[in-house]
RODO-2510 file (C-alpha; in nm, 4 decimals, decimal comma):
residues 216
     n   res          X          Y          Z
     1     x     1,0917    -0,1510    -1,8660
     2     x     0,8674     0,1334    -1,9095
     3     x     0,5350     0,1121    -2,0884
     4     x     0,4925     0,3755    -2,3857
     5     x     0,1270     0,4845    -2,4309
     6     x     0,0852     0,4579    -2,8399
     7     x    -0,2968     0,5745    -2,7802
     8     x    -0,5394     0,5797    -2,4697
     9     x    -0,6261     0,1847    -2,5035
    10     x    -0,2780     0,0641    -2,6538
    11     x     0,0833     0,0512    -2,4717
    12     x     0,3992    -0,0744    -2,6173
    13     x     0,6721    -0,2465    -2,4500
    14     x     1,0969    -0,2881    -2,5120
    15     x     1,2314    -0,6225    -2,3633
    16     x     1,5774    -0,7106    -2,3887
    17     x     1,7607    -1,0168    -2,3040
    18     x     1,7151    -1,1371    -1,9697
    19     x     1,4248    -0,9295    -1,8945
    20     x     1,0515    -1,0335    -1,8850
    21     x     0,7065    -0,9355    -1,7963
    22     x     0,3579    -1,0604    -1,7454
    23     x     0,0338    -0,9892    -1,9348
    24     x    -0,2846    -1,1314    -1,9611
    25     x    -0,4147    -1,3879    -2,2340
    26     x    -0,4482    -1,2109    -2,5226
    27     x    -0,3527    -0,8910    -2,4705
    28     x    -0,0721    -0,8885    -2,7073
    29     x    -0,1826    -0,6830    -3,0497
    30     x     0,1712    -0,6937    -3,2071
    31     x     0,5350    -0,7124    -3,1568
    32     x     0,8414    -0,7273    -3,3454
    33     x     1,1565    -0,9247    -3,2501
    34     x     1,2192    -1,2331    -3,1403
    35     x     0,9347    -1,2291    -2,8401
    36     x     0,8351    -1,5645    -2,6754
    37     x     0,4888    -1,6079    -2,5103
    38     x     0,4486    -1,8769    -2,2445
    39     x     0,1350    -1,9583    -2,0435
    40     x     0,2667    -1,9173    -1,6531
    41     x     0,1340    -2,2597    -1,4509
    42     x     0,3312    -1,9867    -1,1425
    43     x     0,0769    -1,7311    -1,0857
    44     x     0,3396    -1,4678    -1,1367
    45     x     0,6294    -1,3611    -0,9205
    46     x     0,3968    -1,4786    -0,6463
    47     x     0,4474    -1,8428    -0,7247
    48     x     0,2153    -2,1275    -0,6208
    49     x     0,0796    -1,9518    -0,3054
    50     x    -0,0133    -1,6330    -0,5481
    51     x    -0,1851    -1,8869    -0,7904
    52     x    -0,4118    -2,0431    -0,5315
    53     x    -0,4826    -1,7318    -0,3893
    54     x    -0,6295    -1,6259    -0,6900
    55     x    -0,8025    -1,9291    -0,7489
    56     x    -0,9601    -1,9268    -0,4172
    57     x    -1,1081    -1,5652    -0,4730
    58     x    -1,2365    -1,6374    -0,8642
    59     x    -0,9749    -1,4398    -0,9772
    60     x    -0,8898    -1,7136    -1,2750
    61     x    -0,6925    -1,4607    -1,5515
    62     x    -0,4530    -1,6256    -1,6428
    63     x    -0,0861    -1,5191    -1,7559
    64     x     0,1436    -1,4947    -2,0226
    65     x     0,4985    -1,4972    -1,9512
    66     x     0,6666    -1,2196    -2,2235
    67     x     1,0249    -1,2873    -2,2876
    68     x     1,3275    -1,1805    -2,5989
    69     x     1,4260    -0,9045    -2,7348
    70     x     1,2437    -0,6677    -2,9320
    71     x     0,8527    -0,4307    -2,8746
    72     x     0,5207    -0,5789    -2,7974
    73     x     0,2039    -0,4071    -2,8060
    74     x    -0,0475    -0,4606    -2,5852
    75     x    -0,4681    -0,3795    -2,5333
    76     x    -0,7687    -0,5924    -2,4564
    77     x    -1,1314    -0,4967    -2,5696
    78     x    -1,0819    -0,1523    -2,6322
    79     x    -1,0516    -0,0635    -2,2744
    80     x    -0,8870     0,2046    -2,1426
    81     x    -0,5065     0,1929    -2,0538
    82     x    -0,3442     0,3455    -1,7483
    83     x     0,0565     0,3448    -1,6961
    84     x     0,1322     0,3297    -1,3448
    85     x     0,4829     0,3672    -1,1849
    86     x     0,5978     0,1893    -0,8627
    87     x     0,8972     0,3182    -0,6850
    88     x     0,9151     0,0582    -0,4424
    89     x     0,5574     0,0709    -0,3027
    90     x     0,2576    -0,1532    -0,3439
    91     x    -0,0408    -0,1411    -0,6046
    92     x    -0,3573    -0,3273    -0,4994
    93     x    -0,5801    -0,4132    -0,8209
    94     x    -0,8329    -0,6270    -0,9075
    95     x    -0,6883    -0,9088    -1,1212
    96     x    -0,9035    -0,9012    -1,3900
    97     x    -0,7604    -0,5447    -1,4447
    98     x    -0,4265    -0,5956    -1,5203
    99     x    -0,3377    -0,5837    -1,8446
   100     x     0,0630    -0,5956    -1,8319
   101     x     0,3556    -0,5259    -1,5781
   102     x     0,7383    -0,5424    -1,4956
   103     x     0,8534    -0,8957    -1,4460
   104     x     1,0097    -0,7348    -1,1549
   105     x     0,7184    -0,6769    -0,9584
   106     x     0,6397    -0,9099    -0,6508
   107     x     0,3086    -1,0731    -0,7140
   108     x     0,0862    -1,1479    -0,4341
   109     x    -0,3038    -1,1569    -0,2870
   110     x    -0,4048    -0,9496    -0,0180
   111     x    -0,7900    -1,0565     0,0935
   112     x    -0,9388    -0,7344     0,1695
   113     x    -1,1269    -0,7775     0,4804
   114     x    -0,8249    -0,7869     0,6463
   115     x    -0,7944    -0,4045     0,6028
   116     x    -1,1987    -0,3764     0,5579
   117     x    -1,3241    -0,6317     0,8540
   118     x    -1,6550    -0,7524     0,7694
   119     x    -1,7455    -0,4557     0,6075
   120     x    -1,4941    -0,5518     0,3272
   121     x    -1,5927    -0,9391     0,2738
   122     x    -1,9385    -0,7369     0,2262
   123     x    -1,8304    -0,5437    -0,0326
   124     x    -1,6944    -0,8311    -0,1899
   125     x    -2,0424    -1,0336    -0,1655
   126     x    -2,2474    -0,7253    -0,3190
   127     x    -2,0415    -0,5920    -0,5753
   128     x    -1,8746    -0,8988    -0,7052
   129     x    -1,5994    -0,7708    -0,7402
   130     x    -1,4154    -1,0441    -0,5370
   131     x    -1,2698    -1,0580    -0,1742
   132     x    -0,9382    -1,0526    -0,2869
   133     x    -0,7202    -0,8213    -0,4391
   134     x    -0,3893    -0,8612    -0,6228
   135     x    -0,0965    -0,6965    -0,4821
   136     x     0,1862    -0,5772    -0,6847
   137     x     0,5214    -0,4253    -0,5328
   138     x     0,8246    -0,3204    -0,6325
   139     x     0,9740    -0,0876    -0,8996
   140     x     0,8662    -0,0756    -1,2557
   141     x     0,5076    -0,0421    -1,4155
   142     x     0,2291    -0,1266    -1,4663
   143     x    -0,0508    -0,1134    -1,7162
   144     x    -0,4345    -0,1640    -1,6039
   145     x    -0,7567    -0,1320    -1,7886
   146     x    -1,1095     0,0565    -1,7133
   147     x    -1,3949     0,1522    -1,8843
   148     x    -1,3930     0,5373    -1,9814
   149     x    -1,0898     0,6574    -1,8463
   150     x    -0,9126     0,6916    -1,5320
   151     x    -0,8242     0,9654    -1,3065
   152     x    -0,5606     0,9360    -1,0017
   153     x    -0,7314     1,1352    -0,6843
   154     x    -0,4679     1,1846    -0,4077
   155     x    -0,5169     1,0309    -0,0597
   156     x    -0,3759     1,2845     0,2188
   157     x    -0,4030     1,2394     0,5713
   158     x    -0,7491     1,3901     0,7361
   159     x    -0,8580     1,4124     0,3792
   160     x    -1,0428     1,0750     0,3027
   161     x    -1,1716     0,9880    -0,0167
   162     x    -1,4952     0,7859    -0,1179
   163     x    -1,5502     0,6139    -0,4032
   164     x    -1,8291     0,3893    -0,5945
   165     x    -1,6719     0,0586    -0,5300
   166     x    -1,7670    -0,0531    -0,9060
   167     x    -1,5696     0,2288    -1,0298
   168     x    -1,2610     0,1381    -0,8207
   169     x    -0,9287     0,0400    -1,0407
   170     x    -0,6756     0,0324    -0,8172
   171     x    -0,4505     0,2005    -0,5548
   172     x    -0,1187     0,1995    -0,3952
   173     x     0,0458     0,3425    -0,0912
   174     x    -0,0142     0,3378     0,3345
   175     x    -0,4157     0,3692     0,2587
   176     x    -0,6544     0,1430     0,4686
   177     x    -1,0105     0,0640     0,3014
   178     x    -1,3452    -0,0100     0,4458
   179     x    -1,7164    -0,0232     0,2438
   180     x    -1,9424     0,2384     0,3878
   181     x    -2,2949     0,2386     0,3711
   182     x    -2,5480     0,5561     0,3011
   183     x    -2,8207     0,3600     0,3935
   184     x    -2,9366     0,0932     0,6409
   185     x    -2,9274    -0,3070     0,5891
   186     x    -3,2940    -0,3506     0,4505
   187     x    -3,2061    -0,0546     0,1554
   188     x    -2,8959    -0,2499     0,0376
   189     x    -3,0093    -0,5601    -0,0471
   190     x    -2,9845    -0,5796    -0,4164
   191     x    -2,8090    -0,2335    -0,4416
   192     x    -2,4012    -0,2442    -0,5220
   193     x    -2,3318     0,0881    -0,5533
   194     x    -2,3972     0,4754    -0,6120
   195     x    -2,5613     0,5842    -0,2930
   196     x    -2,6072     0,2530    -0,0935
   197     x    -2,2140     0,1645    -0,0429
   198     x    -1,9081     0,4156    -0,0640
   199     x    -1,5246     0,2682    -0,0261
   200     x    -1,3756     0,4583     0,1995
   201     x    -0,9810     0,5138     0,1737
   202     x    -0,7925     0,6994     0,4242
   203     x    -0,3849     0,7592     0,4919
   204     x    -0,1309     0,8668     0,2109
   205     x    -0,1847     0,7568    -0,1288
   206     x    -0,3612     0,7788    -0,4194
   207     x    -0,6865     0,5948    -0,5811
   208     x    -0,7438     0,4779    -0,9275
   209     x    -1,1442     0,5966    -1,0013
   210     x    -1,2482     0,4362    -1,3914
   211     x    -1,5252     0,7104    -1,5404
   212     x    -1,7592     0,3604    -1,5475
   213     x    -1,8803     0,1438    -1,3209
   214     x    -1,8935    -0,1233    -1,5976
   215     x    -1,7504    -0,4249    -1,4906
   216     x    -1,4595    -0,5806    -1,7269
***
């Protein structure tokens, strides 16, 4: 079920019978219908291994299970809302940034040093940003918040892109990560982004990048 942007930090959403999706705790502004709202003890699509995985990594948001037939609206602290589309692929986000998607979607945790080696379990350590992120794959949508807006910047092949890791939202195709660093060991400590660590994303893809590094 598609989301329909009302406004840059409100989406709306048609369920019908037998369909569902997942948002976070109090994201819903309005609906009309009969809509249900259930807390989800399931972590998702991911079930308990999803759950504990995002326990493990601090990444506590919890989740409303959205079920009936009728239009909910849907926004959280005036953030910005991005719509994005899966066709089968997988979106990696931080969980704190989703806001709402498909009940369709296959919900799991990827920790990131497994793509970034030690260099990623670093990022997670400065930044706190966490050393997991949640995976999402499948087709349907989903909607994610940022501060500022949010532009998509396309990941070719030879053609790597860097970006603050703070202002990171999400991304989604065959794109490995790694945190970079502008400066040498001494110069970082304290320092979690701008000019002392870039994430580095190469392959085919595309990258979320939030106008604010503001933290959620």
């Amino acid at each position: 079920m598609p989301f329909r942007e009302i406004n840059s930090k409100m989406v709306e959403a048609t369920l019908a019978p037998g369909q569902k999706l997942f948002s976070q705790r109090g994201a819903m502004l309005a609906y009309r219908g009969e809509v249900s709202f259930t807390p989800n003890i399931q972590g998702g699509q991911g079930g308990v291994a999803s759950m504990i995985g995002r326990r493990v990594a601090g990444e506590s948001t919890p989740l409303m299970t959205v079920e009936g037939s009728g239009t909910v609206m849907f926004g959280h602290g005036g953030h910005h809302i991005q719509v994005i589309q899966l066709a089968g692929d997988t979106l990696y986000v931080e969980a704190d940034r989703l806001l709402a998607f498909d009940g369709t979607l296959q919900q799991g945790t990827m920790f990131l040093g497994s793509q970034g080696g030690v260099m990623g379990m670093v990022r997670g350590q400065v930044t706190g940003q966490g050393l997991f992120t949640t995976t999402l794959k499948g087709h349907g949508a989903v909607a994610v918040m940022a501060h500022g807006g949010v532009i998509e910047l396309p990941i070719t092949p030879g053609r790597d892109v860097h970006v603050d890791p703070q202002a990171y939202v999400a991304h989604h195709g065959e794109v490995r990560n790694k945190l970079s660093t502008a400066v040498g060991w001494r110069d970082m400590v304290g320092r979690g982004s701008g000019e002392a660590f870039q994430l580095e994303l190469s392959g085919s893809g595309a990258v979320y990048v939030q106008a604010s590094e503001e933290k959620l």
